[in-house]
N, C-alpha and C positions, 0 to 999 in steps of 0.2 A: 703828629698830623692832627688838623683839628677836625672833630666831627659831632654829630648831635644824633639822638634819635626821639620821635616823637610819635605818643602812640595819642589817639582823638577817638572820640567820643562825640554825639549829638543827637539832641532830641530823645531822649534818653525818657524824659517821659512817665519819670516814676516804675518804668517795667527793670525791677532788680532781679526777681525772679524769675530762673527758666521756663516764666508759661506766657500766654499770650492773653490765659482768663477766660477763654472759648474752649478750644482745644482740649484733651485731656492727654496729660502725659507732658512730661519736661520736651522742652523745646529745644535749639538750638539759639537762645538770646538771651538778654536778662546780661544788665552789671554783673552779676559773682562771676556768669559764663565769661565774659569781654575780659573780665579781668583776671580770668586763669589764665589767661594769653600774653600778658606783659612782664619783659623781662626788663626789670628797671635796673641800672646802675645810675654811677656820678655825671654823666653824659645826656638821660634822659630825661624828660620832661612827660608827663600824663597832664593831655588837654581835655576838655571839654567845651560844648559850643552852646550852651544852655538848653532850656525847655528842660529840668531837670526836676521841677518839683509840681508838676501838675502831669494830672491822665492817666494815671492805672487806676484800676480798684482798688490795688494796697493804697495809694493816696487818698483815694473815696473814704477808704476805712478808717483812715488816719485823720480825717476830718473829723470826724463823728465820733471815736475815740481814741482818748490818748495813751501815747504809747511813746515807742521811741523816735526820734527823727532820724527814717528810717536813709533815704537820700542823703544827706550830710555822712552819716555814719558809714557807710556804703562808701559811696566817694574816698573819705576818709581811710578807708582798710585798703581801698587799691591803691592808696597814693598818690591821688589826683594833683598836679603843680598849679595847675591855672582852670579857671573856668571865665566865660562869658556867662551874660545872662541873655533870656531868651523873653518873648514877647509873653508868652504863659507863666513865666515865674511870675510874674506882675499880678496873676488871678486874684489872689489872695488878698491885694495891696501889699506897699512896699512895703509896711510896718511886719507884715506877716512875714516877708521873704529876710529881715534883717535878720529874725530869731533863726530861720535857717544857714543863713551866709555865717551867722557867730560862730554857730557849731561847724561850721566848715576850713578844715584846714589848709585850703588851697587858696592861692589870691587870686580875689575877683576882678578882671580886669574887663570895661566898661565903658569905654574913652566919654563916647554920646552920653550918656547918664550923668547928669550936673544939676549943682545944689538950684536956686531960682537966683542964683547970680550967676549963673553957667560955669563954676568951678568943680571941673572932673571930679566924681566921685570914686571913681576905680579908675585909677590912671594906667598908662602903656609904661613898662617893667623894662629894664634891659639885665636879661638873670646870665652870669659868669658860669659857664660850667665847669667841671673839674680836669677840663685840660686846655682851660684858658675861653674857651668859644664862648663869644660875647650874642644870645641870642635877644633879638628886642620883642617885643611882642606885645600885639595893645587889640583888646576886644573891642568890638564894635556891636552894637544891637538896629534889628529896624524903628524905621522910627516910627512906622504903622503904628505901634503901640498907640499912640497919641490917636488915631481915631479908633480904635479897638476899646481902647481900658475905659472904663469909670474913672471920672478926673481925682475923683477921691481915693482912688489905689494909687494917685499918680500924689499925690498930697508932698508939696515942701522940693519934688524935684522935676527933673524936666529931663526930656529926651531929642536930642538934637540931632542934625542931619548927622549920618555920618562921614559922610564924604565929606565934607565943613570941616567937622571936629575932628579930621583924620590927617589931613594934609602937615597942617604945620607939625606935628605930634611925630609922623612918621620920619618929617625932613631931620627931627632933633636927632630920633633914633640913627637913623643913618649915618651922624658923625663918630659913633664910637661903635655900633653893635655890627658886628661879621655879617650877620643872619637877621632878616626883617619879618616878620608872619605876624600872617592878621588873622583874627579868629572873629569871623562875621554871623551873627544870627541873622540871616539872611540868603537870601538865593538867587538866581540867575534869572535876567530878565531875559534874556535870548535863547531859544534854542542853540543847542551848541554844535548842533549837526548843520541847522540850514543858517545860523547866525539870526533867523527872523524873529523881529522881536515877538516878546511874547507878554510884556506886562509894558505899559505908559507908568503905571503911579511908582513912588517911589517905596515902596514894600520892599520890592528886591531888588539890588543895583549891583552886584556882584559882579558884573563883567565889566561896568563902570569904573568899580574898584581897580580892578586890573588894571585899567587904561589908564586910570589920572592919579595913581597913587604909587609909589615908590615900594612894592611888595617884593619879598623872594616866594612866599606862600601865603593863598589865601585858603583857610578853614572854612567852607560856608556851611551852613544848616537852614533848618526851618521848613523846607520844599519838601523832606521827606526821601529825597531822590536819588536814588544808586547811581552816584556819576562816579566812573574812575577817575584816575589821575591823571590829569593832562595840562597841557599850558595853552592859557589863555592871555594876550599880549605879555609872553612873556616872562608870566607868572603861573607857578604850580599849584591848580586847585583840586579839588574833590567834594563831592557831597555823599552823605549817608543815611540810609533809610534809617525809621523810629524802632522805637520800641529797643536798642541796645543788641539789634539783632546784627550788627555788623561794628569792626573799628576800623580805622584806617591807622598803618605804621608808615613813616617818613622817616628815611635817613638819607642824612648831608653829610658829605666830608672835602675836603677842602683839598683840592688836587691841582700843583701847578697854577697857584694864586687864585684858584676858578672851583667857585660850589659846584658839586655833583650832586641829582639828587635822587633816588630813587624810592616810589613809592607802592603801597600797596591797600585795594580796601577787603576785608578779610570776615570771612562769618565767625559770629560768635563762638563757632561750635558746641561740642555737647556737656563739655570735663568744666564742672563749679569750683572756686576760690574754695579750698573746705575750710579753710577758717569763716569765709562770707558767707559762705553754706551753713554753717550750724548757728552764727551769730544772727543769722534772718529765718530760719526757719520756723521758732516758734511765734513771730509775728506773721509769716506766709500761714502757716498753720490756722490762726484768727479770721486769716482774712478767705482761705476756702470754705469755714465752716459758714460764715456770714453770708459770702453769696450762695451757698448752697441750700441754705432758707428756704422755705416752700413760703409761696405768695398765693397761688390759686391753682386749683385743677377746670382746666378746659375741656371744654367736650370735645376739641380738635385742637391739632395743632397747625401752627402755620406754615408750608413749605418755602424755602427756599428759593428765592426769581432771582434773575440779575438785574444790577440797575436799569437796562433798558429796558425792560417791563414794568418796572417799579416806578418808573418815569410817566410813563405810558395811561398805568393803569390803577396803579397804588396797591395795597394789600390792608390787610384787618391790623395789622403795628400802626400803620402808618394811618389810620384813623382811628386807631384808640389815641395817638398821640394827638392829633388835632381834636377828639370830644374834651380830651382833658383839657387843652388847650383853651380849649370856645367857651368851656364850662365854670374854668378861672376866672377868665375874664369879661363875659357878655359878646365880645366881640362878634361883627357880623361878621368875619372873614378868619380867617387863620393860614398862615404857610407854614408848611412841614418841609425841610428838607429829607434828601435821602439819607446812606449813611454808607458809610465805605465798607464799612463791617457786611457779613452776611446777616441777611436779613430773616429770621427766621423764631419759632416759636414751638416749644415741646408741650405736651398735654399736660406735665407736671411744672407748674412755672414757677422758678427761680428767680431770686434778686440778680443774679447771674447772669439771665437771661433777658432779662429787662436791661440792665446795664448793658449786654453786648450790643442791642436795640438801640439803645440810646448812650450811647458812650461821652457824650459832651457834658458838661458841667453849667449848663446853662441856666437862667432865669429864662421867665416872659415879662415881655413887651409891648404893651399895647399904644399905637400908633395912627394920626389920625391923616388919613392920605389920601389924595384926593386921584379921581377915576385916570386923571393922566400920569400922573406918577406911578400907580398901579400897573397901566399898561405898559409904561418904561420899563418896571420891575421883571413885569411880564414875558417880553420881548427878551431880557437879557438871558431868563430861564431860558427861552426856548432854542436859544443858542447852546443849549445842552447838545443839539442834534443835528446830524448832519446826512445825506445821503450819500451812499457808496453806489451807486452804480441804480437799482432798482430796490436796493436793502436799505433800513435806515439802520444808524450806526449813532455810538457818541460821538463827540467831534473830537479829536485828538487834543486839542488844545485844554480839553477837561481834564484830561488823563498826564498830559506832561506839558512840565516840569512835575505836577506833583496831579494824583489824585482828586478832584474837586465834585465827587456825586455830593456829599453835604452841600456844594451850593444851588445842586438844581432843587428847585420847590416847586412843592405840589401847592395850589391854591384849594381851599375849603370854605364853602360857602359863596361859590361863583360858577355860572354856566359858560365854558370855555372855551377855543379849540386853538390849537397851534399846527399850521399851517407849513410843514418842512420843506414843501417846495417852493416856499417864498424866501426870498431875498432877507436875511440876518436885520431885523427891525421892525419889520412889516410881515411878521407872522402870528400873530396875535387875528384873528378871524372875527372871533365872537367873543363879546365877553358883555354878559348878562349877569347881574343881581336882583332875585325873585322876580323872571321874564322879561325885565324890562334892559333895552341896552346901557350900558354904563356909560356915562356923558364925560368927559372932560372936569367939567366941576363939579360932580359929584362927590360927596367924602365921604370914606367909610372908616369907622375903625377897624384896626388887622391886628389881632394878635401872632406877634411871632419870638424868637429865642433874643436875648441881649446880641449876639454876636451879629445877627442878621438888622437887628433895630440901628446900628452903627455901620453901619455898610458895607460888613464884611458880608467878601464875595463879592464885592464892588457894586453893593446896591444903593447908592448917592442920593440916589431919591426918597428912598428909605431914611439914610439917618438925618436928610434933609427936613421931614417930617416931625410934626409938633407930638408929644409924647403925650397920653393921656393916662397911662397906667404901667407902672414898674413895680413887679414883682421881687420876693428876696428870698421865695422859695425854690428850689430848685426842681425844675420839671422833672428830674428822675426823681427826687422823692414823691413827687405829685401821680408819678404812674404808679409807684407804688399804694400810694394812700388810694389812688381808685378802686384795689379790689377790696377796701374796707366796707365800701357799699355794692359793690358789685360781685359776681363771681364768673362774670364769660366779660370776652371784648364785646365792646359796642358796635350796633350796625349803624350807626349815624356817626357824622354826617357822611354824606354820600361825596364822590370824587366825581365831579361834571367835566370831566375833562377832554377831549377826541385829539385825537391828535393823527392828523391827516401829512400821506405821502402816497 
């Protein structure tokens, strides 16, 4: 009887070790954990759905010094058959990501990803298993990347739709292979509870997939988002949180001419690979003495808000990072987003803690935009917020499909108010630069992160904007370099902001 089993992996994140980098004490995640859980024979396959070599600190560390490629290696000891790539593997440029894909013994499949004559780079596979099961299987990636990346990471190839480049690819697969599965770096534009959409652009089209495409399983990633297994026209998907702190197992068997399929998504738990264990340990090792580095002693530390205060009202992080910010670049303006992480600061301060602060890998961006576009920018922030009754609240739509406090921004260097009992567009109230109202054609410069200078987060107006200064240092080393002259956070600049309900 024929049958397959498949264990997946996504958004993986560089977190190989059981910690989270905050936390103290082994976690329940981390690759070695995921991979003390897979029972591989002739029949299985180990997938992964990209975002595999950008976002820890061990990656941080591995920038900065060399060591082993610790992700390829990794991968490599669990077994991994196949992987997609993910819109973050991209950070580095693709020149960077080939030296990691060499050392990777798994094949990369990629359908979207084509040379500049649009010929697949990492094509769709149909792998035979060892009791005949013909399974086909072809990766797909978003194609956001293309407003996301620096064209120069993107150098020599191109990233194409994938619902385009998937259609004919999947019809070939289906004349020979039992079993169809798509492993998509991407995620659900609909709520899957109310069906309402949730995303217009083409980022995530995951449900699209299901409808116009020939699947028995779709893999999706990217959203970050604990969805079990379920069928969507049709077709059996799931998504999985970051950081390696969960896998999903699938098995198929073949019953009465008709695949059966049942699936599951599963916690990392606590028991490590002890081969993965001791072959990562003296690079973990490196990397807790580094961030354990003393950087400053504060004469206080900062407590811990939830984002709807941090929204609201900011804290002493969230304006040291915009002094650094303003201080780079001249600009009159700066936006700070927030940050999903817990926001907070001890009296002895760590590289550690500054990274949890600031967890992105960004540059700055200085942009020159004019007073309407700003207010565009503005309005889209304040749809951070919603009323529940007489309480204000985040708006659900921030929180799922995925997390999005990094997209709400605090503005620095503008007198402001946001206005919740208005109408989604028209809450923007006031918005002054040094007392005077901000006119339409007005232009200011803004410094803000690369990711936001490009319109993530859906700030269009933003990457619509003429560019006046690009940075290639990266604002976490920049907070660090601040207490070379300093030794407390800055009171400046101030946060003008009201925010009325």
């Amino acid at each position: 009887m024929k049958h397959f089993k498949l264990y997946y992996t996504s958004d993986v994140h560089g977190y190989l070790w059981p910690t989270d980098y905050i936390q103290s004490g082994l976690q329940p995640q981390g690759l070695i954990n995921v991979a003390a859980n897979y029972q591989k024979d002739s029949n299985t396959l180990v997938i992964d759905g990209g975002d595999m070599y950008q976002g820890s600190p061990l990656l941080q560390y591995l920038k900065k010094y060399e060591d082993i490629d610790a992700v390829s290696d990794m991968m490599n000891m669990a077994g991994y058959d196949y992987v997609t790539l993910g819109n973050h593997d991209f950070n580095a440029g693709y020149d960077e990501l080939k030296k990691h894909l060499a050392n990777l013994n798994a094949t990369v499949l990629a359908e979207n990803v084509t040379d500049e004559n649009g010929q697949t780079l990492y094509p769709a596979e149909i792998k035979t298993l060892a009791d005949g099961t013909k399974v086909g299987l072809i990766g797909l990636v978003t194609d956001y990347i293309n407003i996301w990346e620096k064209p120069e990471h993107l150098a020599g190839i191109k990233i194409e739709s994938p619902l385009i480049k998937a259609s004919q690819t999947i019809a070939r697969l289906r004349q020979s292979a039992d079993v169809v599965i798509g492993i998509y770096h991407g995620g659900y534009e609909r709520d899957l509870d109310s069906g309402k959409i949730t995303s217009m652009t083409s980022e995530n089209i995951a449900c699209q997939l299901t409808a116009e495409l020939d699947l028995d399983i779709l893999l999706t990633a990217h959203q970050h988002g604990q969805v079990p297994a379920q069928l969507i026209n049709d077709t059996l998907t799931l998504q999985l949180p970051n950081q390696a702190k969960f896998y999903a197992q699938i098995d198929g068997e073949l019953r009465d001419g008709k695949w059966l399929f049942t699936a599951s998504t599963n916690s990392a738990g606590t028991i490590s690979q002890p081969d993965m264990f001791k072959a990562l340990q003296p690079l973990n090792d490196k990397v807790e003495a580094w961030l354990d580095q003393p950087i400053a002693n504060l004469t206080s530390s900062v407590a811990v808000e939830e984002p709807l205060i941090l929204a609201q009202y900011g804290n002493d992080i969230l304006r040291w990072v915009a002094a650094v910010q303003m201080a780079a670049t001249g600009a009159q303006i700066t936006l700070q987003g927030l940050n999903n992480n817990p926001s907070s600061l001890p009296k002895q301060l760590t590289l550690r803690s500054i990274l949890q602060n600031y967890p992105f890998d960004n540059t700055l961006v200085t942009k020159r935009i004019s007073g309407a576009d700003l207010r565009v920018g503005l309005e889209h922030t304040a749809n951070y917020f919603v009323m529940e009754g007489q309480k204000l609240a985040v708006n659900p739509d921030w929180l799922k499909p995925k997390v999005e406090h990094y997209n709400y921004d605090l503005a620095f260097g503008i007198d402001y108010e946001i206005d919740v009992r208005r109408q989604v567009g028209h809450r923007i109230t006031k918005l002054q630069y040094q007392g005077k109202d901000i006119q339409d054609t007005d232009y200011f410069s803004i410094a803000m992160n690369n990711y936001r200078a490009v319109g993530g987060g859906d700030y269009q107006t933003y990457a619509n904007s003429e560019i006046i200064y690009t940075g290639d240092k990266a604002i976490q080393d920049m907070l660090v370099a601040y207490f070379e002259d300093h030794d407390q956070l800055p009171n400046t600049p101030q946060l003008l902001l009201k925010v009325l309900y």
